[in-house]
C-alpha angles and dihedrals in degrees: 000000000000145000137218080235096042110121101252084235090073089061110029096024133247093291096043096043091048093058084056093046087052103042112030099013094241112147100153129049083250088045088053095029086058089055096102128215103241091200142350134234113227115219108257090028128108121197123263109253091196098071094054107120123196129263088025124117112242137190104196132188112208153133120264109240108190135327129208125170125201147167126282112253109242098002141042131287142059137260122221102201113184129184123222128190134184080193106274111042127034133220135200123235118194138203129177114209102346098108081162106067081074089079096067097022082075121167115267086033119134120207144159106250128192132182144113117288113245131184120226117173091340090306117119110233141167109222113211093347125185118246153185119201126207108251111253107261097027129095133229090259098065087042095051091049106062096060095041119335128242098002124036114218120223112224130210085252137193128208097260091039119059137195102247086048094062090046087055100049087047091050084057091037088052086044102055093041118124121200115317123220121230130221094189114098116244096231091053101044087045091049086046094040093229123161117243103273084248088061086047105058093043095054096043091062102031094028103173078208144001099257091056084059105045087053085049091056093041095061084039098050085042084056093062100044084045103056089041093052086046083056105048090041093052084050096056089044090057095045087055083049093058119095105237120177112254120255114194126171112261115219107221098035151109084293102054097046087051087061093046081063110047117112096218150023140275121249113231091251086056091057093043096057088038094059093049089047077053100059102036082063101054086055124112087228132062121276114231112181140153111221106199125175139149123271108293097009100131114265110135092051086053088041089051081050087056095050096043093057079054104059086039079070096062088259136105136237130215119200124203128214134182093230149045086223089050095047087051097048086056090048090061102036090055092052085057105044096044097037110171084007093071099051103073112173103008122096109288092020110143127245101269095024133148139190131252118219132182132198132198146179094236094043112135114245090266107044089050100049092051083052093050088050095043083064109035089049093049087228090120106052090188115061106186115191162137125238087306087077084072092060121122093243093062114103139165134204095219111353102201104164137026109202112188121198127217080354087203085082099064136044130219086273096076096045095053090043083057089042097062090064095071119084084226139024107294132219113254133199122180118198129188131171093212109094109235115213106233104255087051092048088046087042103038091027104024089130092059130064112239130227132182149213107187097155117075121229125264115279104024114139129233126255129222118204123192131175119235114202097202095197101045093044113024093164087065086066091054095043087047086058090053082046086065090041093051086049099049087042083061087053097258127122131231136216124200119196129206120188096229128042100222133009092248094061116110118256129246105258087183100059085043080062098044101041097026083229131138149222103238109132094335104168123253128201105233079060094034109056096041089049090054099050095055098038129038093353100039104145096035124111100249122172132173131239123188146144098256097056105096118256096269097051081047101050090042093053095050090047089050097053083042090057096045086252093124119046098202125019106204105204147173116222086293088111097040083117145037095002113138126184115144094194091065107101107161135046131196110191116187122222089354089184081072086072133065129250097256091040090057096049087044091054093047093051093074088068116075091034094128140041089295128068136259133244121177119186116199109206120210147167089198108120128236111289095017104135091241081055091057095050101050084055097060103049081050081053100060150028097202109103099197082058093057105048092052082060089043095045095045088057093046131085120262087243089060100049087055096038116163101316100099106039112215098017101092098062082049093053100083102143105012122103114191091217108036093044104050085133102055092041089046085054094043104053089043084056090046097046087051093048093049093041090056104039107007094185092046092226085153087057110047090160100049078046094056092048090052091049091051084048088055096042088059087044090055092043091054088042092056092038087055103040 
């Protein structure tokens, strides 16, 4: 008898096992029995043709229609084509040279056939496909039964691998299984009315019928959002658990002269959030909270309030940014906004006030040594920074806070590398402007507690958003670029944004995947820029912004637009976020297919920051009903940005949803969707939270306890791998 853990070598044989090692990775039973069925054939069914797309790899049961074989035109050899049919649409099947597979592909057979889907001429073929044909004087259903009984399961398949091949070894695998153990807790699987995971496993790949299975993939789906929310619950127990200094707000101090200063008022949802961050901070234990709201709702002004409560307590904050063009834009925005509060210790610096200090990967020598000082020494209370603020040279005198800015950009790893810089357990708060739709923020952020701003502060404009189809109406482009004139002419200031920086730079094959766009003639900023200023924009004032310019041409060209020195900034996503230039009122964005659905509505949210409204145009050559099309409608639809990401995140891959925030994660997700299962997760973490409430350390569950440390143990070894 077998194990979950027994080599699959030792059950299908060394050829046999090699084939699953190469092509779906599988070297143990567990490894080949979670390797899940995506679909089923039903007996007396035969697969519709019709839903084949190209380029996927496909296991077919279907009737041979007719077969003909004939020469090569021009060199030797022969072709074998043969149709076949499920009754209503019809598939080639080709073979080069093998004139004698026509003697047993005879017409009225019925076979399993596997291969990769090609297009010829518009026609959908499989060129030299693998089969199985159904033995004369037997039915589907026999056939059907000795791979899997009643219901065939179709396999994510490779070309040397077949289907069918993968039903037969986990029929041996299923066969040879002894008893399975089960992590789950009794009390939990009964109340949900779940099968043994033995009997899950069985059932999802030898279902006797498709309600059987469902239920299987369900207990087994529920076992992965389970053990993820156990994770993340036992996580946020142990940061409770941690000691953190206490960090209460001190009346008289740096804060609340900040506030004497502030030109306006807080939004109640400002004060809300401000007094949870609050608390949290007067805790004995580490805050860690996601901060979330819309574009222009108000979080770093709650975030400075944070940092400056902090220093209040005698510590230091560090804030992390993405980019060298976003921690300069803090820089800045906090000199403002702090004026003689932010100048401790230099001449006109008020009575509690700090510094203000900003490193960089591309500082000079000198600049940066005067950085590294400012916060070893704790002069500057505020240490504002990229990825260099992870170096090993960086070091604080009291890190209090971690502030991480547009926290999709980062993983745990860089919080925890930032962590390890404070002599205890600092305070974090993780901010991002893309709205994140409840499940995903339970599933990506289930070890942080959540707030929102969803209002936008007083004052803020509205933004109208169209869609240009270039192709269909040439003469909208050219009307977009008097649009700008016409703005410029008012005294505002314009950005256009292309999706690449140079003609010559390669192009996203991701987003090509995920779009089904392409890179014909996309726009690029280095053409772009020069074409329009001697051409529908000659006399105005247009600069370029890109990654690739060094810090300091960077940084001069933003305090130049900032300043009204520069008309139109032609840019590429490098001030998605964190830019802030009120006097910014359109926004031309270039291909904008090329982009997703919360980009979009990040890039369009530097326009309307000031007195005047906002009007963003989104340029494409994507037809009518593409899908890219679609998409670029609805964020001209709408100005609600939850709603948004739950569009953008239900066109998206699974893969993309988790990104790296939660290391490990992604490699134990192999059936839950974030978005699809809320319930389950709901349910799941519900289940968790009660488990851990009632015995944290799970000594009643040595088995659930193994499986979580095994979860962690993949988590550590993605962590190293990617450190």
């Amino acid at each position: 008898m077998a194990t979950l853990e027994t080599r699959l070598r030792d059950v299908v044989g060394d050829r046999t096992a090699t084939a699953l090692e190469n092509g779906i990775g599988a070297h143990t039973v567990d490894d080949l029995l979670r390797h899940y069925p995506r679909r089923y054939v039903v007996r007396g069914e035969l697969s519709d043709i019709s839903e084949l797309k190209a380029d996927d790899e496909v296991t077919i049961l279907a009737e041979i229609f007719s077969t003909n074989t004939r020469t090569l035109q021009g060199r030797k050899g022969t072709i074998l084509e043969v149709i076949v049919t499920d009754g209503r649409s019809k598939l080639s099947l080709t073979f080069f040279n093998q004139a004698w597979r026509e003697r047993e592909l005879r017409v009225g057979r019925q076979g399993l056939f596997a291969g990769k889907v090609g297009d010829f001429k518009g026609k959908k073929q499989l060129s030299h496909p693998d089969y199985e044909l159904i033995a004369d004087g037997s039915d589907v259903d026999s056939a059907i039964d000795e791979f899997a009984g009643k219901y065939l399961p179709l396999y994510p398949a490779t070309g040397k691998l077949p289907s069918w091949k993968i039903a037969q070894c986990m029929k041996l695998a299923i066969e040879a299984l002894d008893d399975v153990p089960d992590f789950l807790p009794e009390n939990i699987r009964t109340e949900h009315n779940y099968p043994t995971l033995k009997e899950a496993l069985t059932n999802l790949h030898q279902p006797t019928d498709l309600s059987q299975a469902d239920r299987a993939r369900e207990r087994l789906t529920f076992d992965e959002a389970f053990l993820l929310q156990l994770l993340l619950v036992v996580r946020r127990a142990e940061l409770r658990a941690l000691n953190a200094k206490s960090r209460p707000v001190r009346k008289g101090g740096l804060l609340e002269a900040f506030d004497a200063t502030l030109p306006f008022e807080l939004t109640p949802g400002q004060i809300a959030v401000t007094e949870e961050i609050e608390n949290d901070l007067a805790a004995s234990h580490p805050m860690h909270r996601l901060l979330q709201g819309e574009v222009g709702s108000g979080k770093t002004i709650v975030a400075m309030r944070a940092m400056l409560a902090v220093v209040d307590s005698g510590g230091q904050s560090a804030l992390l940014a993405p980019t060298e063009v976003l921690a300069q834009q803090h820089l800045r925005t906090f000199n403002k906004l702090l004026g003689a509060l932010g100048q401790g210790g230099m001449l006109g610096g008020a009575e509690y006030a700090t510094q203000v200090t900003l490193i960089t990967g591309s500082q000079n020598a000198a600049s940066r040594k005067e950085s590294l000082a400012l916060a070893a020494s704790g002069d500057a209370g505020i240490v504002i920074g990229t990825h260099a603020l992870l170096g090993e040279s960086v070091a604080f005198a009291d890190l209090g806070l971690i502030v991480v800015d547009e926290q999709h950009r980062f993983g745990v790893e860089q919080r925890d590398a930032l962590k390890t810089k404070a002599e205890f357990p600092p305070h974090l708060l993780v901010m991002t402007a893309t709205p994140i739709p409840r499940t995903v923020a339970m599933t990506v952020f289930g070890d942080l507690d959540v707030s929102t701003l969803r209002e936008l502060p007083l004052g803020r404009q509205p933004i109208t958003t169209h869609v240009i189809a270039a192709a269909e109406k040439p003469a909208f482009v050219e009307r977009a670029w008097a649009r700008i004139r016409e703005e410029v002419a008012q005294g505002h200031q314009a950005y256009v944004v292309a999706p690449r920086i140079s003609a010559t730079q390669s192009a996203d094959s991701d987003m090509d995947f995920l779009f089904g766009t392409t890179t014909a003639q996309m726009a690029s900023v280095e053409e772009l820029a020069p074409s329009l200023h001697s051409g529908p924009l000659a006399g105005l004032k247009v600069a370029m912004l890109h990654g690739q310019l060094s810090s300091d041409e960077k940084d001069m060209t933003m305090r130049a637009f900032s300043a009204g020195e520069i008309d139109v900034l032609v840019s590429t996503t490098v001030i998605e976020v964190g830019v802030d230039v009120p006097n910014a009122t359109i926004m031309v964005i270039m291909d904008a297919d090329r982009f997703g659905v919360s980009q979009l509505h990040q890039l369009r949210g530097r326009v309307g920051r000031g007195t005047s409204p906002g009007l963003c145009l989104l340029v494409t050559n994507v037809e009518q009903e593409m899908p890219a099309r679609l998409r670029l409608d609805a964020v001209a639809g709408t100005l609600d940005g939850f709603e948004l990401s739950r569009i953008d995140l239900e066109q998206r891959r699974e893969g993309d949803v988790l990104g790296s925030s939660q290391s490990g994660t992604r490699s134990h997700l192999r059936l839950l969707r974030v978005l699809r299962d809320e319930v389950l997760i709901d349910s799941a973490r519900s289940a968790a939270q009660l488990l851990v409430d009632t015995d944290p350390l799970l000594n009643q569950y040595p088995l659930l306890a193994t499986a979580l440390s095994d979860l962690r143990a993949n988590e550590a070894a993605d962590y190293i791998d990617k450190g």
